[in-house]
Residue, then its C-alpha position, 0 to 999 in steps of 0.5 A: x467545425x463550431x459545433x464539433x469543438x463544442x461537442x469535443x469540450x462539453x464531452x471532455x468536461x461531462x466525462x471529468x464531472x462524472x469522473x470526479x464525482x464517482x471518486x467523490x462517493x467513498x466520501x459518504x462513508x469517510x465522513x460519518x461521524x464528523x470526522x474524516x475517515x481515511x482508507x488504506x493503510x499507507x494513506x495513515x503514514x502519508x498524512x503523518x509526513x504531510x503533517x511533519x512537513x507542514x510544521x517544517x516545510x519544505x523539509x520533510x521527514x526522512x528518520x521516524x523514530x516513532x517505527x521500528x520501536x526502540x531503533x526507528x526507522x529510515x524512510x525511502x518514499x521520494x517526497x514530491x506528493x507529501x511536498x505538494x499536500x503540505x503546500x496546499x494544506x499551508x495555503x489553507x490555513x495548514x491546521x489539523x483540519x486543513x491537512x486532512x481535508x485536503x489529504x482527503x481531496x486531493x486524490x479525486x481532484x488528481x484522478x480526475x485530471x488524468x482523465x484529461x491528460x488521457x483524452x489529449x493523448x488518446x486524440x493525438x494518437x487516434x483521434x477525438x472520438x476514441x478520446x472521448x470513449x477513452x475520457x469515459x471509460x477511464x472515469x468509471x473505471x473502478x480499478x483506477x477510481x479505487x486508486x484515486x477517490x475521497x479519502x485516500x492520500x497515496x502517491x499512486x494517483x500523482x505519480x500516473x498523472x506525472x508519467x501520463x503528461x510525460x508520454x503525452x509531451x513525448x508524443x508531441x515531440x514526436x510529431x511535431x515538425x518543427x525541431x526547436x518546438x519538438x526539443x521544447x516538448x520533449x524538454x518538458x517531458x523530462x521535467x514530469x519525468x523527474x517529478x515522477x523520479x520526486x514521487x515514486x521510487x520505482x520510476x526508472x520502469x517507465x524509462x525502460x519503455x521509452x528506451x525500448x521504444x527508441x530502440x525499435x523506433x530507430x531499427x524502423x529509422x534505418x529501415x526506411x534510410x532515414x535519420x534518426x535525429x527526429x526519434x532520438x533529439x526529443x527523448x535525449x531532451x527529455x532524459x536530459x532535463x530530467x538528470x538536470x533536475x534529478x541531479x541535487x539529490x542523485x545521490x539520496x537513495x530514494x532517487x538514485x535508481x532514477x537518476x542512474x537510469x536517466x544516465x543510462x538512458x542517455x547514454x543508451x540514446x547516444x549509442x543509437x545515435x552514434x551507431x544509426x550513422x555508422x549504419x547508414x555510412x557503412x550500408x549496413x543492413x538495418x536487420x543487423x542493428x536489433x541483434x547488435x542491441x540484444x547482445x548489449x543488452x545481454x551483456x549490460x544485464x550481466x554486468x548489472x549484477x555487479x553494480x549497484x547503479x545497474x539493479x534498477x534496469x536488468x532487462x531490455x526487452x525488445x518486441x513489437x518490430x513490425x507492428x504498426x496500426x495500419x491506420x493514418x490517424x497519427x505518426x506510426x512511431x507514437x502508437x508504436x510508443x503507446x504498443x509498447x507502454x501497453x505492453x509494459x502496463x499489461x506485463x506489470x499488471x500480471x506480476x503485481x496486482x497493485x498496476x491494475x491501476x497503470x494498465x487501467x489508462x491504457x485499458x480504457x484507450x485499447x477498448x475504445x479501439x476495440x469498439x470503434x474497429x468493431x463498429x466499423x466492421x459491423x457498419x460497412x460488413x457486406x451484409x449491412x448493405x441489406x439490413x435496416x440502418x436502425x438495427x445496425x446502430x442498435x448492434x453498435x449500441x449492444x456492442x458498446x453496451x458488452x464493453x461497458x458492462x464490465x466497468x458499469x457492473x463494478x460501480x455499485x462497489x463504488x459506495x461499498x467503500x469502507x474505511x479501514x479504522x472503523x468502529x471497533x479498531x476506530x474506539x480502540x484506538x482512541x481508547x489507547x490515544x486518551x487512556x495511555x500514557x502519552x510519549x514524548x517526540x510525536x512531532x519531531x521523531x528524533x529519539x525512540x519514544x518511552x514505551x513501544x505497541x505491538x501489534x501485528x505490522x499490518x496495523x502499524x501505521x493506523x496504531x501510529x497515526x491515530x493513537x501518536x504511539x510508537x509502534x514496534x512493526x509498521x506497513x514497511x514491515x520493519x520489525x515484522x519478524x519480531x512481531x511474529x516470534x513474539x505471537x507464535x512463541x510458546x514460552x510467555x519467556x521467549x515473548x517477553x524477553x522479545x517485548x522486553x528487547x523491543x520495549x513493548x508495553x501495550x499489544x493489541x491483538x484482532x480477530x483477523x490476526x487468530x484467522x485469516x492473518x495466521x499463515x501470513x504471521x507463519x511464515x514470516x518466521x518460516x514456520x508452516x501454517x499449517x502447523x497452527x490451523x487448518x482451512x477448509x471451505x465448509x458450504x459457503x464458509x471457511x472454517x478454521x481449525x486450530x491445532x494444539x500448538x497454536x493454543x499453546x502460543x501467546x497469541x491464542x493465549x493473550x486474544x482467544x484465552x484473556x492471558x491465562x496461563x500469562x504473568x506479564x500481560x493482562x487484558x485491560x479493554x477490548x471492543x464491543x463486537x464480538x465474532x467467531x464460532x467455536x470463540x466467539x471473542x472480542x474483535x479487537x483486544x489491547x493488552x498491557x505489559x506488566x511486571x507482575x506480582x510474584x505470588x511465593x512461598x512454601x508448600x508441602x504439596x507435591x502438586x501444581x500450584x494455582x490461582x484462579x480470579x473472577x473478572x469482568x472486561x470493559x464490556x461486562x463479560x464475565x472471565x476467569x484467570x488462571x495460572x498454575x506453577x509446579x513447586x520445586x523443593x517445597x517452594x512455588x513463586x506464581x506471577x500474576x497480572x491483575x490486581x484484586x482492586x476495582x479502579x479499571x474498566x477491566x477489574x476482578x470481582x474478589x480476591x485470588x483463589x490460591x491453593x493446590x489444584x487438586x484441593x477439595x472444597x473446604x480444603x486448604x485455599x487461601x483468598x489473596x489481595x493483590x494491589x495494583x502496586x504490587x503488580x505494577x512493581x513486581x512485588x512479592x507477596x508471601x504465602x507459605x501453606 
């Protein structure tokens, strides 16, 4: 018994090292260069409020003026997990450093803790061989490590660690005999419940699979004429600890849908309650009882649709009425609880990817189930009998192997890992956050900063947290359909009255944004893609092909064409990289708003009117700006982006050419100055021909 305690503890601890260090890896990368690196894009704005909330402890930041510029933006994210990283950073000494490497740490540490919290449920279900093949299966999982490694400070890992630790207090509960210790655990279930409720807004699904369970649970209650007090007190318990703690805020819109769905737990308890008498007073057939709930539940998910409390639970599913194990490692109604939290894992997982990471805890325990039912099979098979005991373990070992494959194949991708900010985005950046204007209120995002970025919404938050800029579209997509009518716009009219309406002074552009990104940016404006280029696979490429109409957008005229044919914004640096085929241009590219300087006067031609300029980028590429304008009665007015003088990493190498496009050489051209005076002004130079 000695021996097989200390096998249990030294394989619980081998399988959270191995687990924390897998998650450890990515921190090769995040490290390099002395700084931390962080990975996704939601980990830049949980940092933001980590550091907001360290300066303001406890209060946190719920109206970030810094989003959705001028308007700013109201937040929704419960609080717990930025709480939780503010309180470790301030024991820590709360400096910028401290708040960063504890952002980076804490995710693993969470992560590894699961593995934990997985064993001790899997052993009081199946036993400590199943929760030890579970505790390792869940530590090399590659869908849960890419949710809980070095460097990426998300919500996701505390809120699976909370709801874990409630259904493993909730199976306590369950089949715990004595009825003052059962209230107990389910008292404390609630309490993770709630700070689950504190962490993640979409917190009533898992409450939905605990009512399921209740119900099913008290139909096989009343099939075997029995109470149903055992079922029913720990959860009541448990719902209602978490009301208790749920109820200062119930009101706040971040957690209201989980503090209505505990109300309706509740009352959903007490009507199984209340109804499981009447059929046991009565004599009633327990059948009856699961049409009577699919009626009222029918009738609750109509009339959810006419109240706001009820739009975070419209469906009640009930399944898995006869399903048991058949086996008598634990209660039959825990693993029934377990069938059902299986099921709600595997149906989320289908409908969005990002559960993945929930059904990766309840995959790594239906595996070692699988594996341990096959051994079983394959050790007392009729045929054993006459095959040598080596080659049966052999086969077991094979068997586990195929199981493992999957899992063990995906860890090479482990040191892959890569940070999204990372060379070029990274020096643009911190070019932007060095060579820009800096604006007032980063700190205490109460009124809208001087002057907006705009980019495309997927680099809001990095825009946001690494150049402290005020960002016109974020990661919450706010302000994501202005950004798009301002990249497909085909008027430079149309995108500058939206960059004026929004206060845009700097835009940056990527590579991606011209390629992969366009059909996204389409759509949001419910344009069809395939109105700007076309995708076709070519061997083991994928080739874009874009459409006259996408070279007549500001996008492709500000990335691929350096503002050509543009009087109100110039390129004023971009990154060393460069990458396309038939464009090979800069990865990333930062744009300035100016107003321009207005180039006017007479003309006698009845022709366009151009001007060309020879510049250099910050890189030492050699381009040419032109634009043209066609004159109405005898006058031309041409607004014009740069200026002629050397001061900038992006500069002109002479004077603008300005002249009728079709003249020839020698003809009437003329060399103009422009200061950058002038264009920052708006000024107007006069040239009469």
């Amino acid at each position: 018994m000695e021996r097989e305690k200390s096998y249990e503890i030294w394989g619980v601890l081998a399988a959270v090292i191995l687990g924390l260090v897998l998650r450890l890896i990515p921190a090769r990368n995040a490290l390099a260069g002395g700084e931390i690196a962080f990975y996704s894009c939601d980990s830049f704005y949980h940092l933001r409020r980590i550091f907001y909330t360290v300066e303001n402890f406890p209060s946190t930041l719920w109206f970030d003026s810094y989003l959705n510029h001028p308007h700013g933006f109201g937040l929704t994210w419960p609080p717990l997990f930025d709480q939780i990283l503010a309180a470790f950073s301030l024991l820590l000494g709360g400096s910028p450093r401290a708040i960063e490497v504890t952002g980076a740490v804490i995710p693993p540490i969470l992560g590894s803790l699961m593995i934990i919290v997985l064993y001790l449920l899997a052993k009081e279900l199946f036993g400590m061989k199943v929760a030890l093949l579970s505790a390792f299966l869940l530590a090399i999982d590659s869908k849960h490590i890419s949710r809980t490694h070095f460097g990426l400070p998300d919500h996701d890992p505390l809120e699976l660690l909370l709801v874990v630790g409630a259904i493993l207090l909730i199976a306590y509960a369950l089949t715990e005999t004595e009825r003052g210790r059962s209230l107990w655990f389910g008292a404390a279930a609630g309490a993770l419940l709630a700070a689950a409720a504190y962490t993640w807004l979409g917190t009533p699904i898992y409450m939905i699979a605990i009512l399921i369970y209740a119900a099913v649970q008290v139909a096989l209650d009343l099939r075997k004429e029995v109470g149903v007090e055992a079922t029913v007190g720990p959860l009541a318990a448990a719902f209602g600890v978490a009301l208790l703690a749920m109820l200062p805020f119930w009101n706040e819109p971040w957690l209201s849908p989980s503090f209505f769905g505990a109300i309706g737990s509740l009352s959903a308890l007490a009507f199984f309650y209340v109804i499981s008498r009447l059929f046991i007073a009565k004599k009633v057939p327990w059948q009856a009882f699961v049409p009577l709930i699919g009626i009222l539940c029918y009738i609750a998910f109509i009339v959810s649709y006419a109240t706001e409390a009820g739009r975070g639970a419209r469906s009640l599913l009930m399944g898995g009425l006869d399903y048991f194990f058949g086996s008598d490692l634990a209660r039959v109604g825990v693993q029934l609880l377990f069938t059902i939290w299986s099921g709600l894992a595997a149906a989320l997982m289908v409908a969005q990817a990002r559960f993945m990471f929930l059904f990766s805890i309840v995959g790594s325990v239906l595996i070692a189930l699988l594996f341990f039912w096959g051994a079983d099979r394959i050790r007392y098979s009729d045929r054993s009998e006459a095959v040598d005991p080596r080659a049966i373990k052999a086969v077991i070992g094979l068997f586990l192997l195929i199981l493992l494959l999957p899992a063990i194949s995906s860890l090479s991708t482990i040191a892959q890992y890569e940070p999204e900010i990372a060379g070029d985005w990274h020096e643009s950046l911190d070019w932007l956050s060095d060579n820009t204007p800096p604006t007032e209120g980063y700190e205490k995002p109460v009124q809208a900063g001087e002057y907006g970025v705009l980019s495309w919404w997927d680099y809001g938050n990095w825009i946001l947290y690494q150049s402290r800029r005020p960002v016109v579209a974020n990661n919450f997509q706010a302000g994501a359909e202005d950004a798009a009518r301002f990249f497909l716009s085909e008027t430079e009219e149309e995108a500058e009255a939206i960059a004026e309406e929004r206060n845009v002074r700097y835009v940056m552009t990527d590579e991606k944004m011209v390629y992969m990104k366009l059909p996204a940016i389409a759509r949001w404006i419910d344009e069809d893609p395939a109105s700007y280029v076309s995708i076709a696979p070519d061997s083991d490429l994928v080739t874009y092909e874009h459409s006259p109409r996408f070279m007549r957008t500001v996008l492709s005229r500000l990335h691929l064409l350096d503002c050509t044919d543009l009087g109100h914004f110039r390129l004023i640096r971009e990154s060393k990289t460069s990458s396309g085929v038939r464009f090979p241009v800069s990865e990333v590219k930062v744009f300035e708003r100016v107003a321009g300087a207005k180039i006017t006067g007479t003309t006698p031609y009845d022709e366009p009117m151009g001007v060309v300029l020879e510049m250099t980028s910050n890189q030492g590429r050699s381009f040419q700006y032109f634009n043209s304008v066609m004159p109405e009665d005898g006058r031309y007015e041409i607004t014009v982006p740069y200026s002629t003088e050397d001061e900038y990493g992006t500069h002109s190498v002479g004077p603008y050419l300005l002249g009728p496009l079709k003249d020839e050489a020698g003809g009437d051209a003329r060399e103009i100055a422009v200061s950058e005076e002038d264009v920052l002004k708006g000024r107007t130079i006069v040239v009469n021909f």
